[in-house]
N, CA and C atoms of all chains as a GROMACS GRO file, in nm:
protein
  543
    1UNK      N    1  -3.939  10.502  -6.585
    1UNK     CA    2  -3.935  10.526  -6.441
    1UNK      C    3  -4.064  10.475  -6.378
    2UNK      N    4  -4.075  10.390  -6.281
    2UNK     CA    5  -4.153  10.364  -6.224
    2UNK      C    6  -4.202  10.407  -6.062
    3UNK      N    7  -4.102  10.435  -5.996
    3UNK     CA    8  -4.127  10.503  -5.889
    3UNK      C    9  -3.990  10.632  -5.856
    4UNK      N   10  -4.031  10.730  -5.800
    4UNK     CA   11  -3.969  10.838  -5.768
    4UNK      C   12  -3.979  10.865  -5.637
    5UNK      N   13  -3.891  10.884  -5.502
    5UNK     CA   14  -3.861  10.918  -5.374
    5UNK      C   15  -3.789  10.995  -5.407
    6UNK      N   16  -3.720  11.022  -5.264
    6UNK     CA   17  -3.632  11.137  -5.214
    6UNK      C   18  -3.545  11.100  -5.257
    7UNK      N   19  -3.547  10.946  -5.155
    7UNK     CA   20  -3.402  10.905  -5.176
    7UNK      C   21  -3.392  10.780  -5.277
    8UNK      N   22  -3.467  10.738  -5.350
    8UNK     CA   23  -3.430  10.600  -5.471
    8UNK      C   24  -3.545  10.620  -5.575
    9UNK      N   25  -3.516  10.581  -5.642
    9UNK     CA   26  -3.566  10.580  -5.771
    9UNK      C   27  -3.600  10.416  -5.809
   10UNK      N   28  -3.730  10.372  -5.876
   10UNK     CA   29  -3.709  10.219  -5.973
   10UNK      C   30  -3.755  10.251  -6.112
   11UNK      N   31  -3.686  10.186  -6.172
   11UNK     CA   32  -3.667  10.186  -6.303
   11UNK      C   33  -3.656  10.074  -6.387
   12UNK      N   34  -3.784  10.041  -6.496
   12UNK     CA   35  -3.742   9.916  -6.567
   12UNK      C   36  -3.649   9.976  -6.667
   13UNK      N   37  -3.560   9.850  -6.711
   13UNK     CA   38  -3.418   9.856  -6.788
   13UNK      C   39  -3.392   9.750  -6.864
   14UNK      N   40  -3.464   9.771  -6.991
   14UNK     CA   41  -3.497   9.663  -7.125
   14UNK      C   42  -3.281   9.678  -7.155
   15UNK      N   43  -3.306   9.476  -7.135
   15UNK     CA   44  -3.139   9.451  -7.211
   15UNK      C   45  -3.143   9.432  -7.360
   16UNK      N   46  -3.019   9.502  -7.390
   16UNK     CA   47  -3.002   9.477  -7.472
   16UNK      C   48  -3.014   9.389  -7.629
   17UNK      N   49  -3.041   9.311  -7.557
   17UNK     CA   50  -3.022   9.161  -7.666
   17UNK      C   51  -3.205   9.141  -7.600
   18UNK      N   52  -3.271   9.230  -7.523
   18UNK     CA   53  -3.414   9.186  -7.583
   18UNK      C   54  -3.455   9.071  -7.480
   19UNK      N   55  -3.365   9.010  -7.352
   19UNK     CA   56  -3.362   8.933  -7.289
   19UNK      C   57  -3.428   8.916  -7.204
   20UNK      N   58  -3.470   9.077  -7.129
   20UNK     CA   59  -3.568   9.083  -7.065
   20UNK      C   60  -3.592   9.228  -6.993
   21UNK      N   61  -3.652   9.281  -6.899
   21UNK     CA   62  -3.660   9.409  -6.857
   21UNK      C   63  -3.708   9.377  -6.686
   22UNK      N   64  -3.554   9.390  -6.642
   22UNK     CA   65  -3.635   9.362  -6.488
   22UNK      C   66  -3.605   9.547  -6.413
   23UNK      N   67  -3.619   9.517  -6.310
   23UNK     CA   68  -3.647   9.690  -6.250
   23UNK      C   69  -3.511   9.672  -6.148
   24UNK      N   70  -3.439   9.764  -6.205
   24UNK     CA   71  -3.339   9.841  -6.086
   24UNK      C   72  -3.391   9.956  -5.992
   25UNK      N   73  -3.369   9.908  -5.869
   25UNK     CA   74  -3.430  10.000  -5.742
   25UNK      C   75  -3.284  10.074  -5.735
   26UNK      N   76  -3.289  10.228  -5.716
   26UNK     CA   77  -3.123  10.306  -5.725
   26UNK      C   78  -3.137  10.359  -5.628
   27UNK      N   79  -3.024  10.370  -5.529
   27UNK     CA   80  -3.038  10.492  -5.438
   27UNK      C   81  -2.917  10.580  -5.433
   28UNK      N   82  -2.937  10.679  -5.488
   28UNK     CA   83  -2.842  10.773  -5.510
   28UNK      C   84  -2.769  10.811  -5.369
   29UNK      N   85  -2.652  10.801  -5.366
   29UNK     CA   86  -2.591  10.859  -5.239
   29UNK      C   87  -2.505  10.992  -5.299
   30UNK      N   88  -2.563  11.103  -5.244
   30UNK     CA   89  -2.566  11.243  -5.289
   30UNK      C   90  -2.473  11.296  -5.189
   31UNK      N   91  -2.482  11.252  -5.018
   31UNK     CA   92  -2.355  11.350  -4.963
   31UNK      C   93  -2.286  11.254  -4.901
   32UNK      N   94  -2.185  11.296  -4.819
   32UNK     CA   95  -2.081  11.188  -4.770
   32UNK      C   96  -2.134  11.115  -4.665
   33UNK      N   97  -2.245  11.211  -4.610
   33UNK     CA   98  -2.290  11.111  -4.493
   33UNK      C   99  -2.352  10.948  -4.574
   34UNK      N  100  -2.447  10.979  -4.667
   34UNK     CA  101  -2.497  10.891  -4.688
   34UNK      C  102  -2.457  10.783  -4.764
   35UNK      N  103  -2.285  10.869  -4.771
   35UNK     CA  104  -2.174  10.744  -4.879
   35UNK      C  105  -2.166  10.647  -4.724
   36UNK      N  106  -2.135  10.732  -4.619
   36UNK     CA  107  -2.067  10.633  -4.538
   36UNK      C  108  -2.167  10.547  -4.454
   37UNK      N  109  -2.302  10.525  -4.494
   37UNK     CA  110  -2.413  10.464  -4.470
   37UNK      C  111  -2.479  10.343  -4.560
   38UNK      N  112  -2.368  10.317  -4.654
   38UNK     CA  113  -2.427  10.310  -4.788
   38UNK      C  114  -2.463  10.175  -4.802
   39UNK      N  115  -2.458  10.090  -4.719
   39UNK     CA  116  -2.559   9.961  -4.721
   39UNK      C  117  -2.674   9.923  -4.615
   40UNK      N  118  -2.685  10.118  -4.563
   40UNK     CA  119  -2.823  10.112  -4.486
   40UNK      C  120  -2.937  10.055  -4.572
   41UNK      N  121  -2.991  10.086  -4.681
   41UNK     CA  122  -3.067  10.086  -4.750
   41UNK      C  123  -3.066   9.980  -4.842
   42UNK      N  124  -3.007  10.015  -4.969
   42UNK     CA  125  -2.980   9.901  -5.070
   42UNK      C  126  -2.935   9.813  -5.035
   43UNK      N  127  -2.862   9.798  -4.970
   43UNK     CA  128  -2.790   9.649  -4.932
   43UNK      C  129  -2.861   9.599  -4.820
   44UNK      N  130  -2.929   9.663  -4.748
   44UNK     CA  131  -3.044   9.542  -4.666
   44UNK      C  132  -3.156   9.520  -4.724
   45UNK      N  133  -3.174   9.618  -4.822
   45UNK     CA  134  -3.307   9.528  -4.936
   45UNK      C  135  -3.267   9.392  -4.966
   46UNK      N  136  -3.184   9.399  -5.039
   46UNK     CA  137  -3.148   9.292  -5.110
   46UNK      C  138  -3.084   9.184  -5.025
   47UNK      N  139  -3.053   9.182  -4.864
   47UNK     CA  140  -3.036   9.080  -4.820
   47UNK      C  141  -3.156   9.029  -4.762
   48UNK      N  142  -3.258   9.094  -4.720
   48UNK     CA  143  -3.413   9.052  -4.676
   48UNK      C  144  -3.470   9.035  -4.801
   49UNK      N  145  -3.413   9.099  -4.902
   49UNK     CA  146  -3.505   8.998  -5.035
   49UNK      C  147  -3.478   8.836  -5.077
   50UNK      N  148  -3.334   8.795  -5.038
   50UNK     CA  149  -3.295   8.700  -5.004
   50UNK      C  150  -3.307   8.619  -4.920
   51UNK      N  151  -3.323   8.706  -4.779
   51UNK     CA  152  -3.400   8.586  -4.641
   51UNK      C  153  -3.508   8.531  -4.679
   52UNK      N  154  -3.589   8.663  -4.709
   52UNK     CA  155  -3.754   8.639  -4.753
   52UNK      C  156  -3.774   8.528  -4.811
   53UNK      N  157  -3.714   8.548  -4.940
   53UNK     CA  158  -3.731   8.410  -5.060
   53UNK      C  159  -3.673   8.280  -4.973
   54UNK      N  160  -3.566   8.274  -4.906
   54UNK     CA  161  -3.514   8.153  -4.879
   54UNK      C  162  -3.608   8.120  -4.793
   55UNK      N  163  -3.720   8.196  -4.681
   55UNK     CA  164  -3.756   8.140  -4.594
   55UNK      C  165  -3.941   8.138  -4.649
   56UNK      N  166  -3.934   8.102  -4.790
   56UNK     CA  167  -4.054   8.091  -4.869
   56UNK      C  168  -4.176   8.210  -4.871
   57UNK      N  169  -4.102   8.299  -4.847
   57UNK     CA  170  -4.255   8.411  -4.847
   57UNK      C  171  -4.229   8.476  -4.991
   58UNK      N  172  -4.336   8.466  -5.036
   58UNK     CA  173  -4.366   8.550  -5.183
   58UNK      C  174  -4.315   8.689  -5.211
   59UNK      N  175  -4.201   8.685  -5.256
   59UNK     CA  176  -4.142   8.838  -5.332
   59UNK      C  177  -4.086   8.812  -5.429
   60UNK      N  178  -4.056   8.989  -5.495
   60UNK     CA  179  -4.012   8.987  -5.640
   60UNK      C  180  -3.841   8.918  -5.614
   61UNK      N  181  -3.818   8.823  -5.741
   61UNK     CA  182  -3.698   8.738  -5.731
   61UNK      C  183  -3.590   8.834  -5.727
   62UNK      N  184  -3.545   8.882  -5.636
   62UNK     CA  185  -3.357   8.908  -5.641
   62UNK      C  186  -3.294   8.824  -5.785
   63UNK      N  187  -3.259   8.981  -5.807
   63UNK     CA  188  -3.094   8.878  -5.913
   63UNK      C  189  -3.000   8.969  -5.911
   64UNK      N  190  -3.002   9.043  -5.851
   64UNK     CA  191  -2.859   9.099  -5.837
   64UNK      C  192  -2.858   9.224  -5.722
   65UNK      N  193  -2.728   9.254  -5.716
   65UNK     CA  194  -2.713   9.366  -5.627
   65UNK      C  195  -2.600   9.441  -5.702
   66UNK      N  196  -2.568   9.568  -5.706
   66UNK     CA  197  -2.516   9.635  -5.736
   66UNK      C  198  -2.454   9.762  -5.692
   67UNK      N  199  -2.322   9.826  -5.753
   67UNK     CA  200  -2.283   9.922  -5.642
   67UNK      C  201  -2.177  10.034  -5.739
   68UNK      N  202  -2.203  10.142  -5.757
   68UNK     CA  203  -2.091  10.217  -5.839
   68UNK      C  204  -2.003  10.290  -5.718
   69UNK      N  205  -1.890  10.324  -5.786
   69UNK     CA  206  -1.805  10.346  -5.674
   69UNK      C  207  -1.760  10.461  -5.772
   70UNK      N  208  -1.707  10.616  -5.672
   70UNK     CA  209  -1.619  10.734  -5.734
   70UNK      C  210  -1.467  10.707  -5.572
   71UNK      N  211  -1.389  10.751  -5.594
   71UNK     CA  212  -1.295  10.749  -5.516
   71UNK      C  213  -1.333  10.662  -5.376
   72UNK      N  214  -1.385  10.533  -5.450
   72UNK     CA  215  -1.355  10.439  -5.362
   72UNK      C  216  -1.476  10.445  -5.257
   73UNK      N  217  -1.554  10.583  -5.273
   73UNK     CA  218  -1.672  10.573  -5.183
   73UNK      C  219  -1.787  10.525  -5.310
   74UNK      N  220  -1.910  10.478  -5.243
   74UNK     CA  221  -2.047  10.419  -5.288
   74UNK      C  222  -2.094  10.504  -5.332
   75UNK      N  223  -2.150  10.567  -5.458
   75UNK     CA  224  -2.221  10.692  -5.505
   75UNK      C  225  -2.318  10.667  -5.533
   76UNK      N  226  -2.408  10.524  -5.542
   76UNK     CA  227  -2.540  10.452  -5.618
   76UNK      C  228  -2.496  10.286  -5.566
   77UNK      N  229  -2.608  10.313  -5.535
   77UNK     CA  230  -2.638  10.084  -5.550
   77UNK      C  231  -2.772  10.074  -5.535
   78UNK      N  232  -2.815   9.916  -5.529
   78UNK     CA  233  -2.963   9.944  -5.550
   78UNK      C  234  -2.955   9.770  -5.590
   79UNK      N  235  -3.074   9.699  -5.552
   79UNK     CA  236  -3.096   9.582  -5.580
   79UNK      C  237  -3.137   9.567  -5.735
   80UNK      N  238  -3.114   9.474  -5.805
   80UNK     CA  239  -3.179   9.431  -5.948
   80UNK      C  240  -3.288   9.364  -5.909
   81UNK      N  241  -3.428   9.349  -5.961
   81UNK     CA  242  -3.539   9.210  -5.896
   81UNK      C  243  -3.616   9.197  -6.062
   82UNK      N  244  -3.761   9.138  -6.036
   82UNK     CA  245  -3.775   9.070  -6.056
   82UNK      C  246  -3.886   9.197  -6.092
   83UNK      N  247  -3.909   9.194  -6.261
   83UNK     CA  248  -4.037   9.336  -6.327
   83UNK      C  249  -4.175   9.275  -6.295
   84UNK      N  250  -4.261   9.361  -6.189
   84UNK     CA  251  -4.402   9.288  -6.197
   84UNK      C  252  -4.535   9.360  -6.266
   85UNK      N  253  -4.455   9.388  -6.388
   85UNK     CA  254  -4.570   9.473  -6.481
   85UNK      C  255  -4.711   9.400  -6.472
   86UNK      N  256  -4.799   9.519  -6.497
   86UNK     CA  257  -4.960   9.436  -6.492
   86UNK      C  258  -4.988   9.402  -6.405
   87UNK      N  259  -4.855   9.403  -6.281
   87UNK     CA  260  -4.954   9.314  -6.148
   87UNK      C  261  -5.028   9.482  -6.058
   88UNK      N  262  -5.105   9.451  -5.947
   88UNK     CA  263  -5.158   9.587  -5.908
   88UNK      C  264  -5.143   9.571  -5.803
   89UNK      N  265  -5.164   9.678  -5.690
   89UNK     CA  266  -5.120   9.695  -5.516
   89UNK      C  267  -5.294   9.673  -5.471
   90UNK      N  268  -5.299   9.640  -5.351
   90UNK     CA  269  -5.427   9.636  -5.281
   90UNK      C  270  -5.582   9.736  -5.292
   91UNK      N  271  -5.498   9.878  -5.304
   91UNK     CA  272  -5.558   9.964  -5.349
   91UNK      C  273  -5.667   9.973  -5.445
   92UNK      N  274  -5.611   9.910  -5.566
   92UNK     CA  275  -5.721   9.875  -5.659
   92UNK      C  276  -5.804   9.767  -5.692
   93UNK      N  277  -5.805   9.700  -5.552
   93UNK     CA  278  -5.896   9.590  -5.579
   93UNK      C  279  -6.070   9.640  -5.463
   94UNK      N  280  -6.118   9.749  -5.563
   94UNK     CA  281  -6.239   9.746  -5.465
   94UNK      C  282  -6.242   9.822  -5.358
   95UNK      N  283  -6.345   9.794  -5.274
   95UNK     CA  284  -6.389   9.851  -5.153
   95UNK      C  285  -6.286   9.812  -5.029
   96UNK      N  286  -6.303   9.891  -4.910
   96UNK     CA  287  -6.175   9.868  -4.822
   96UNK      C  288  -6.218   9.711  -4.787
   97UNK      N  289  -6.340   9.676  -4.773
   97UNK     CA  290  -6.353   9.538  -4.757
   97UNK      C  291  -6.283   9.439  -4.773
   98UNK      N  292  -6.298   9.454  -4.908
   98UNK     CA  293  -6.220   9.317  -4.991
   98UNK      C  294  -6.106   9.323  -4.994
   99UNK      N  295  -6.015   9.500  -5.016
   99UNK     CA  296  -5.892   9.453  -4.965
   99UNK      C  297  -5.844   9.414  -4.832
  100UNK      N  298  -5.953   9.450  -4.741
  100UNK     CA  299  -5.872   9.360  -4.598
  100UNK      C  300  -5.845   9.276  -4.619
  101UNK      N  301  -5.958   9.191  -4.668
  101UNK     CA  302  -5.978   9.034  -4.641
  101UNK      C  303  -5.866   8.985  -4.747
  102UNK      N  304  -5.833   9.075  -4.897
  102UNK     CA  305  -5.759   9.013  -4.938
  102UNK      C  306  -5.622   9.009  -4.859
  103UNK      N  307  -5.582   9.107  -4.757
  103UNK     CA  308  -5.454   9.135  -4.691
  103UNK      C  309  -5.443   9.006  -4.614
  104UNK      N  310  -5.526   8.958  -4.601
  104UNK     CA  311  -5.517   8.905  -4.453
  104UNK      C  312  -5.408   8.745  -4.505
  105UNK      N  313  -5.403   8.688  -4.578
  105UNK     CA  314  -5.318   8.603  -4.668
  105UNK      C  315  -5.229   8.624  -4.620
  106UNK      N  316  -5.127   8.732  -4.673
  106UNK     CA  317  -5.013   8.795  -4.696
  106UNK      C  318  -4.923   8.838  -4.539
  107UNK      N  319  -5.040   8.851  -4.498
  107UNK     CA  320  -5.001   8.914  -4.320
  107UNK      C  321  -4.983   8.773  -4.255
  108UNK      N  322  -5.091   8.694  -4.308
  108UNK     CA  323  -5.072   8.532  -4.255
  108UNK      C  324  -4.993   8.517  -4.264
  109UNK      N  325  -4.875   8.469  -4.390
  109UNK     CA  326  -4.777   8.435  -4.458
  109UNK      C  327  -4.712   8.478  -4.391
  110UNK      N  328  -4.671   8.610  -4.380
  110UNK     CA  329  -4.532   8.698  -4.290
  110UNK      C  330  -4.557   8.632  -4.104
  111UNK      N  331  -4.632   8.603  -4.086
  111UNK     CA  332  -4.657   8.567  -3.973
  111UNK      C  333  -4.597   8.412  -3.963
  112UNK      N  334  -4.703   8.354  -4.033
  112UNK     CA  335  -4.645   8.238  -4.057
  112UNK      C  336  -4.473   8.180  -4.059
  113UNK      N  337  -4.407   8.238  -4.120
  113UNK     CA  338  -4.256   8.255  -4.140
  113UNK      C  339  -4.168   8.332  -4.060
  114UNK      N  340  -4.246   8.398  -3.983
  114UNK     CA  341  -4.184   8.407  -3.835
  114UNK      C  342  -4.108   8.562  -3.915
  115UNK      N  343  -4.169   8.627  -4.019
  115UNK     CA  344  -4.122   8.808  -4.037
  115UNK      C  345  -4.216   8.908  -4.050
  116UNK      N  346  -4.092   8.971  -3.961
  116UNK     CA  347  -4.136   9.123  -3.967
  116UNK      C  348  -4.097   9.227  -4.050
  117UNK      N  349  -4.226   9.217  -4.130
  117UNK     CA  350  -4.245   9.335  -4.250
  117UNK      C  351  -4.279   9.484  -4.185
  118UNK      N  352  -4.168   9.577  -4.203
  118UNK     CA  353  -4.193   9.656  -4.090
  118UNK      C  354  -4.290   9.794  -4.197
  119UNK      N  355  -4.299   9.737  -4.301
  119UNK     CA  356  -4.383   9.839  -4.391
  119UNK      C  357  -4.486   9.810  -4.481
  120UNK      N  358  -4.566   9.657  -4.396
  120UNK     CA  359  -4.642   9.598  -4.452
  120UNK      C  360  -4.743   9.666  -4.468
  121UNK      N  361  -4.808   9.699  -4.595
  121UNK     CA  362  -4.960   9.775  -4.636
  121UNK      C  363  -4.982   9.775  -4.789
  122UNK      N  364  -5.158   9.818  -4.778
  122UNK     CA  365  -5.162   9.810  -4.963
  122UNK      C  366  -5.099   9.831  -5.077
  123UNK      N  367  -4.998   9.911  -5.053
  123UNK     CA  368  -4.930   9.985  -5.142
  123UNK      C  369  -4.808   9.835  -5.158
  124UNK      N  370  -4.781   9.799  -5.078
  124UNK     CA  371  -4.687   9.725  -5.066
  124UNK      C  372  -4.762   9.551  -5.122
  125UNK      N  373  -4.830   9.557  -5.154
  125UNK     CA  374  -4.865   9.391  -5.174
  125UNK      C  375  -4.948   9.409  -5.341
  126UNK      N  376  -4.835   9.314  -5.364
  126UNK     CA  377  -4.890   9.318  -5.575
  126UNK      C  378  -4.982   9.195  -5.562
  127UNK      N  379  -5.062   9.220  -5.664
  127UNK     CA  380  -5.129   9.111  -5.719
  127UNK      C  381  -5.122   9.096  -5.814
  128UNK      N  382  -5.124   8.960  -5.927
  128UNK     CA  383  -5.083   8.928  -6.029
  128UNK      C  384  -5.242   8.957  -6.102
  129UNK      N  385  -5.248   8.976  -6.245
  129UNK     CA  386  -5.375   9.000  -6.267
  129UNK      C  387  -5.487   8.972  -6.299
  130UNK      N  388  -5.473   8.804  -6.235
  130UNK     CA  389  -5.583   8.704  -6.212
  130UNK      C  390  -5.621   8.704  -6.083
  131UNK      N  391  -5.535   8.788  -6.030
  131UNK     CA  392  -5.619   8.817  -5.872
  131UNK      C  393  -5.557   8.724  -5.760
  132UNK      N  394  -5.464   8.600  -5.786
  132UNK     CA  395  -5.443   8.510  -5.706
  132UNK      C  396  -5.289   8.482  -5.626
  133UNK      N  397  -5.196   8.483  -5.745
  133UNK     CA  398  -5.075   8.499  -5.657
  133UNK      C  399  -5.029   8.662  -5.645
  134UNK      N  400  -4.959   8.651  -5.551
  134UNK     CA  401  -4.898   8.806  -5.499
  134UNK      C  402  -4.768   8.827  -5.451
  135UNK      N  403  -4.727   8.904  -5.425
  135UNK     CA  404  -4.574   8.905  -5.391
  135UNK      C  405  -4.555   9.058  -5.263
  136UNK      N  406  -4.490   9.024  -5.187
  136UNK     CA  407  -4.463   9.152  -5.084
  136UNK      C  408  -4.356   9.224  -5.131
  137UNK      N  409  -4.326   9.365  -5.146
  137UNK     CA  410  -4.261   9.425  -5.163
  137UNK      C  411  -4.202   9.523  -5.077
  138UNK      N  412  -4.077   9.588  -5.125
  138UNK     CA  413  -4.048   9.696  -5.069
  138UNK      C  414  -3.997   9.667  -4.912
  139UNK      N  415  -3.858   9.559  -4.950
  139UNK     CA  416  -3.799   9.499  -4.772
  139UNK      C  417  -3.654   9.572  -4.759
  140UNK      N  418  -3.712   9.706  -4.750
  140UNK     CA  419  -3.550   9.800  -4.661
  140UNK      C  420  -3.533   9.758  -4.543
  141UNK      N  421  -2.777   9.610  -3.892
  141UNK     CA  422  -2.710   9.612  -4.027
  141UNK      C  423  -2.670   9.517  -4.054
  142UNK      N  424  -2.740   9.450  -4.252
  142UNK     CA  425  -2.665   9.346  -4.242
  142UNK      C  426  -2.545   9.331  -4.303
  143UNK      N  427  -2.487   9.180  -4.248
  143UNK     CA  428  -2.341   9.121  -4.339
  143UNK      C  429  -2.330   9.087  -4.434
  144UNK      N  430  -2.168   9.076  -4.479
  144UNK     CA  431  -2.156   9.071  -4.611
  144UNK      C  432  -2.200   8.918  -4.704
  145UNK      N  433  -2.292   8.809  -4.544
  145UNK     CA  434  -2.343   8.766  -4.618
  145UNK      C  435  -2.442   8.685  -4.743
  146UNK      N  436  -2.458   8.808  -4.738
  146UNK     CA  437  -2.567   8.843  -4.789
  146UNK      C  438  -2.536   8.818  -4.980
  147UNK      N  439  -2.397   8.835  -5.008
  147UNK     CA  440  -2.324   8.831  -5.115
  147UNK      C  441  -2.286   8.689  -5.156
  148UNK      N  442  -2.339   8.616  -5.048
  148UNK     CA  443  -2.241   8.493  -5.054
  148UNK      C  444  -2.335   8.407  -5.190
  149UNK      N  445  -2.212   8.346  -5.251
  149UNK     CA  446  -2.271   8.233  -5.364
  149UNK      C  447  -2.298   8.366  -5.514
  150UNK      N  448  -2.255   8.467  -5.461
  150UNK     CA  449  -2.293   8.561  -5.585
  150UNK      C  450  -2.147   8.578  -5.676
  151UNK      N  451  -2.169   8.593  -5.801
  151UNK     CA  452  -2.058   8.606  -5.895
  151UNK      C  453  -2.043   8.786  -5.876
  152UNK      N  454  -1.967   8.868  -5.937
  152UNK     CA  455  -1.940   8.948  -5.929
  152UNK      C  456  -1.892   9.001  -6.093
  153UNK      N  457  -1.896   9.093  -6.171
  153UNK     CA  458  -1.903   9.144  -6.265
  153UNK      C  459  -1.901   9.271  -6.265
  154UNK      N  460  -1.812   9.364  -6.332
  154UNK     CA  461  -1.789   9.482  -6.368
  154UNK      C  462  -1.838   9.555  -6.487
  155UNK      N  463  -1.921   9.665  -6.497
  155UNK     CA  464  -1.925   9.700  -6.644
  155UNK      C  465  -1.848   9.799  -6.702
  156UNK      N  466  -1.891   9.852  -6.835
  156UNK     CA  467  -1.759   9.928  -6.840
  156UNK      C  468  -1.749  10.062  -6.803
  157UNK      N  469  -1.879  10.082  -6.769
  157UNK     CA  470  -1.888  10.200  -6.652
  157UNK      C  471  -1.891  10.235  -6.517
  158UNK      N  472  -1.849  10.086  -6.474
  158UNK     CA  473  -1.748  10.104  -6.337
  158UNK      C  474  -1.859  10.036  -6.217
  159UNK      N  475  -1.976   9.998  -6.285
  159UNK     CA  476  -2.047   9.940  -6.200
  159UNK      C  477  -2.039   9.783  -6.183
  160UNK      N  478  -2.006   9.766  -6.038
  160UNK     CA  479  -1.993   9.614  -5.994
  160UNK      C  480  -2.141   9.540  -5.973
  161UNK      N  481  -2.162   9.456  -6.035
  161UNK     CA  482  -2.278   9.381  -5.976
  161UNK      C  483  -2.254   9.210  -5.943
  162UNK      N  484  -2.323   9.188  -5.791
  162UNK     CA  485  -2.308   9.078  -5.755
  162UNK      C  486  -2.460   9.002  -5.766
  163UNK      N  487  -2.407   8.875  -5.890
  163UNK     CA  488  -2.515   8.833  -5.959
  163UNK      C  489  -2.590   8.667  -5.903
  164UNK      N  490  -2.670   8.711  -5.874
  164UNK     CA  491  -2.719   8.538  -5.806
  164UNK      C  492  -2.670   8.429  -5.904
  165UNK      N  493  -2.736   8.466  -6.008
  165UNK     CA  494  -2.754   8.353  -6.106
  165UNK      C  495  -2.754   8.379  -6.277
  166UNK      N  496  -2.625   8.388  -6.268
  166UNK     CA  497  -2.621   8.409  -6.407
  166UNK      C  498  -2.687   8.384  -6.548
  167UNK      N  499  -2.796   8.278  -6.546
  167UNK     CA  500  -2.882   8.276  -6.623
  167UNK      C  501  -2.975   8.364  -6.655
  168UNK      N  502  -3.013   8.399  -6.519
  168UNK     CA  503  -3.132   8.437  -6.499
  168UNK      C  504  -3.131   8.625  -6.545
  169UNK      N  505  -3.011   8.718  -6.459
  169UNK     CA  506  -2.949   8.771  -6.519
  169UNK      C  507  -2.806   8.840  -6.573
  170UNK      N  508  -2.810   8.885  -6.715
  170UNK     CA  509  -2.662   8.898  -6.756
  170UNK      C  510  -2.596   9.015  -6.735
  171UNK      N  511  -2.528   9.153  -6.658
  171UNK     CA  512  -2.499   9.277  -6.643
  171UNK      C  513  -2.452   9.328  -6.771
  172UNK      N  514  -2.410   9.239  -6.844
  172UNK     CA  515  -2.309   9.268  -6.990
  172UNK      C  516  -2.462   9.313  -7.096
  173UNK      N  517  -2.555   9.254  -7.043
  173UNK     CA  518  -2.644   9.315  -7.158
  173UNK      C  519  -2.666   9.466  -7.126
  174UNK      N  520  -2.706   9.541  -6.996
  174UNK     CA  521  -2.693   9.654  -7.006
  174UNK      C  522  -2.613   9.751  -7.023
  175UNK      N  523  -2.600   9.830  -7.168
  175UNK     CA  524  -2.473   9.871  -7.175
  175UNK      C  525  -2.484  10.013  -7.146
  176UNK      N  526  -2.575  10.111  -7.092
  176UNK     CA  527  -2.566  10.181  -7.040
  176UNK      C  528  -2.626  10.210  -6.894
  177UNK      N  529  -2.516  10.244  -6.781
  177UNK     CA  530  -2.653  10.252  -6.664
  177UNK      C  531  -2.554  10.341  -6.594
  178UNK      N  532  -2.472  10.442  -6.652
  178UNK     CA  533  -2.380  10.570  -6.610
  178UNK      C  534  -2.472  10.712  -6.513
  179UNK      N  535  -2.595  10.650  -6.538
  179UNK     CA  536  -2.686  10.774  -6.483
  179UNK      C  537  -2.705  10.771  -6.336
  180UNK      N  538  -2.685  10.664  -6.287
  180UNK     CA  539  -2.705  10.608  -6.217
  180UNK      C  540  -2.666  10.627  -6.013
  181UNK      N  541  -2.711  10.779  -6.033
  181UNK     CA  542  -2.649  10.868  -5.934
  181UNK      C  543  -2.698  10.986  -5.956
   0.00000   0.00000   0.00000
């Protein structure tokens, strides 16, 4: 388990055959309201994880989307992406200094490409652990 | 809210626990390797 909310859970999920371990983001849909809501969330991740990438801004790769179904209503879905073990969030790079200045890239970028990251912050921006490429996360 | 397409160009796959996944790119990944993900709720 890698992250725990209210409402979703991520989780890396080693295949079978050893192929690889990418992270399923889940969001449990627990009452009917939130069956009949049920591509508020997961399913606009995963289509802004798709704009994103197509319109070149750095995030974890989409590879799938997913959806369990009980009597025909949505009970769980949740995007499949792309595992960024070892990489770290803004937070741990130092003094608030350096992470501004390191933010300021990333905010460029979203700017640059003409999006609005409506939950852009440290927590939200990985760094790989040479310090240089990064990826934005977390596009509900 | 977005449309459905958002799905588009994706394959689609069932497992045997009833979960559908719509897959970009089948190389990249396979749903058949995970054979359990029933918790999932």
């Amino acid at each position: 388990m890698l992250k725990q909310a209210r409402q979703r859970f991520a989780a890396r999920v080693p295949a079978i055959d050893g192929s690889g371990t990418p992270v399923f983001k889940v969001f449990p849909l627990q009452n009917l309201a939130s069956r009949l809501r049920c591509r508020k969330y997961a399913f606009r991740e995963f289509a802004n994880l798709r704009e994103a990438q197509r319109r070149g801004i750095p995030v974890p790769a989409p590879f799938a989307y997913f959806e369990k179904r009980r009597l025909g209503f949505v009970v769980a879905n949740g995007p499949v992406i792309e595992d960024l073990a070892g990489w770290h969030d803004l937070r741990q790079f130092g003094g608030t200094l350096s992470a501004a200045t390191m933010a300021c890239e990333p905010l460029a970028e979203l700017w640059r490409r003409g999006c609005l990251h409506i939950d852009a912050r440290d927590e939200n921006t990985l760094y790989a652990p040479e310090g240089h490429e990064y990826r934005i996360i977390d596009w509900q | 809210m977005p449309d459905a397409s958002a799905l588009s160009g994706c394959t689609t796959f069932r497992t045997a626990d009833g979960i559908r996944f719509f897959v970009l790119d089948s190389s990249t990944f396979a749903p058949e390797h995970y054979s359990s993900l029933s918790n999932f709720e």
